[in-house]
C-alpha positions as a Python dict, from the first residue, in 0.01 Angstrom:
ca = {
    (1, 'X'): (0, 0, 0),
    (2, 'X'): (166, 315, -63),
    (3, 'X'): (49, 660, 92),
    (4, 'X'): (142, 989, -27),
    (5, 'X'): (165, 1301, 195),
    (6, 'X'): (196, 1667, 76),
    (7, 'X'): (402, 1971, 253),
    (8, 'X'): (508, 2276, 225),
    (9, 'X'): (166, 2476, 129),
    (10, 'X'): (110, 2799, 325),
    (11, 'X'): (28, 3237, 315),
    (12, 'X'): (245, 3395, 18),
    (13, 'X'): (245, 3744, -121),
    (14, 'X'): (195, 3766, -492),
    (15, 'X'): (509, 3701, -652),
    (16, 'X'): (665, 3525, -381),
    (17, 'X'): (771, 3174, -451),
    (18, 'X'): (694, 2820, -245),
    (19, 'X'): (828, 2469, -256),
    (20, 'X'): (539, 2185, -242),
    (21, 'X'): (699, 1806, -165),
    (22, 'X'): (468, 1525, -219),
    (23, 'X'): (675, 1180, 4),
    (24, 'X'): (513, 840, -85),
    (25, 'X'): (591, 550, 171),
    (26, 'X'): (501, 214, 143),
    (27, 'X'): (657, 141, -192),
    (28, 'X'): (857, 323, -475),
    (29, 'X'): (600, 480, -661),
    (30, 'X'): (652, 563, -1070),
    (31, 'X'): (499, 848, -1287),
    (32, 'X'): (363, 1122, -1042),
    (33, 'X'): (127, 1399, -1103),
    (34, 'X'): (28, 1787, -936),
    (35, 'X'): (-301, 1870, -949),
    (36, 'X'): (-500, 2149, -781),
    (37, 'X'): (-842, 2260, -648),
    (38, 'X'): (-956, 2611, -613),
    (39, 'X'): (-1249, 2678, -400),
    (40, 'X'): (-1570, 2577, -602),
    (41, 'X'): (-1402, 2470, -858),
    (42, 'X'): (-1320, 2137, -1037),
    (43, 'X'): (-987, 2002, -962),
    (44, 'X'): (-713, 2089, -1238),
    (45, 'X'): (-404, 1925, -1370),
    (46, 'X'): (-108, 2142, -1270),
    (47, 'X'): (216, 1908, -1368),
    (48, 'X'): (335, 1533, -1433),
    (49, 'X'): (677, 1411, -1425),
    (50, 'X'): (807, 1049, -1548),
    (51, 'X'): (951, 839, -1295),
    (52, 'X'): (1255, 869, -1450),
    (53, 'X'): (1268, 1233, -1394),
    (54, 'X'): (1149, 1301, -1809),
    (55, 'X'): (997, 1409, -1973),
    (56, 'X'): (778, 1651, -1747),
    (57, 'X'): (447, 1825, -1885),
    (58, 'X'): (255, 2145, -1732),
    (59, 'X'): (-25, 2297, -1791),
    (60, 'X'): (-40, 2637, -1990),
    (61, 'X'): (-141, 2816, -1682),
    (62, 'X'): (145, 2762, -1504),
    (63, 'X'): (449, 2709, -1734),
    (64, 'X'): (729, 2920, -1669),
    (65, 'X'): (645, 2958, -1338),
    (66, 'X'): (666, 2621, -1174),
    (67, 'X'): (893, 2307, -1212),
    (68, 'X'): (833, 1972, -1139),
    (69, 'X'): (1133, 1751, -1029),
    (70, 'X'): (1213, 1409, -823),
    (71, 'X'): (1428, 1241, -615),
    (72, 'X'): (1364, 906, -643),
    (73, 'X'): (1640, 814, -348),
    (74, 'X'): (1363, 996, -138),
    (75, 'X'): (1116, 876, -294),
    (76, 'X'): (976, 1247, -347),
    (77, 'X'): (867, 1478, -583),
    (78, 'X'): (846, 1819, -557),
    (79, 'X'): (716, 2163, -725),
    (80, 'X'): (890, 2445, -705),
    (81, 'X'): (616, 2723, -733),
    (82, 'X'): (775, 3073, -854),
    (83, 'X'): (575, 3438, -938),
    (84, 'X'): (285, 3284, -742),
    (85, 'X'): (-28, 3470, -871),
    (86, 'X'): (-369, 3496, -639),
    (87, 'X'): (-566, 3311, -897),
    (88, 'X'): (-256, 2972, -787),
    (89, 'X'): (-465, 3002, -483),
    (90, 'X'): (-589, 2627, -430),
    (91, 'X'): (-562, 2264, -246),
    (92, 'X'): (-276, 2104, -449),
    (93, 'X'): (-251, 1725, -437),
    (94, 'X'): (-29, 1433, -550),
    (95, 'X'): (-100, 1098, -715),
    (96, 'X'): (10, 806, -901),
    (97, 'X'): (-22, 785, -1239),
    (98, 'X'): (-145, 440, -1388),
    (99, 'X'): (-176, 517, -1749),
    (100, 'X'): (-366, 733, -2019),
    (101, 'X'): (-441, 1094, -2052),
    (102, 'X'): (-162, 1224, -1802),
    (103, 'X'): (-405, 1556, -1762),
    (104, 'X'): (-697, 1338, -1650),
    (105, 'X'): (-745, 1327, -1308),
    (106, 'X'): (-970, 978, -1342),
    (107, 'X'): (-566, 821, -1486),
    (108, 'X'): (-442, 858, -1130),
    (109, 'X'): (-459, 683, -768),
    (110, 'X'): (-336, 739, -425),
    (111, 'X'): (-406, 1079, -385),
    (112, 'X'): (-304, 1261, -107),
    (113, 'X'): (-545, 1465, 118),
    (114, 'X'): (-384, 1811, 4),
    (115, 'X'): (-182, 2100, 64),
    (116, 'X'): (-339, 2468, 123),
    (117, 'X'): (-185, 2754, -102),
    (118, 'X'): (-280, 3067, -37),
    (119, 'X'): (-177, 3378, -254),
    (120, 'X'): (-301, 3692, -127),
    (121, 'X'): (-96, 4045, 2),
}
């Protein structure tokens, strides 16, 4: 059984910068995936990364801004969130990916419960 727990959400000024880490215990896990939920809204693919650290894919509303990278010693992946904008605001979660459409939500398993970001001066 493997069970993956987020970090590292938390209050940042516009602009400002944060560094999520999403640990998975249990087992080495493979292809991982960021996605995010904004208050009354749907949840949102953010970024996936390979399990062997590429290729890595984002989605339009965030390229640039964040990266997605692993370390697979740790078992972790992480996103580096820079130039945070208010409307990044949202629950971001991890999960496995088991195939498919790596932008579908319904492709991935083991999510974690979340961590809050909060953009806001």
């Amino acid at each position: 059984q493997v069970q993956l727990v987020e970090s590292g959400g938390g209050l940042v000024q516009p602009g400002g910068s944060l560094r999520l880490s999403c640990t998975a215990s249990g087992r080495a896990v493979r292809s991982v995936g960021w996605f995010r939920q904004a208050p009354g809204k749907e949840r949102e693919f953010v970024a996936h990364i390979h399990w062997s650290g590429s290729p890595a894919y984002y989605a339009n509303s965030v390229k640039g801004r964040f990266a997605i990278s692993r370390d697979n010693a740790e078992n972790s992946v992480s996103l580096q969130m820079n130039s945070l904008k208010p409307e990044d605001t949202a629950v971001y979660s991890c999960a496995i990916y088991s195939g498919g459409t790596f932008y579908d939500a319904r492709t991935y398993w083991g999510w974690g419960k979340g961590t809050l970001v909060t953009v806001s001066s």
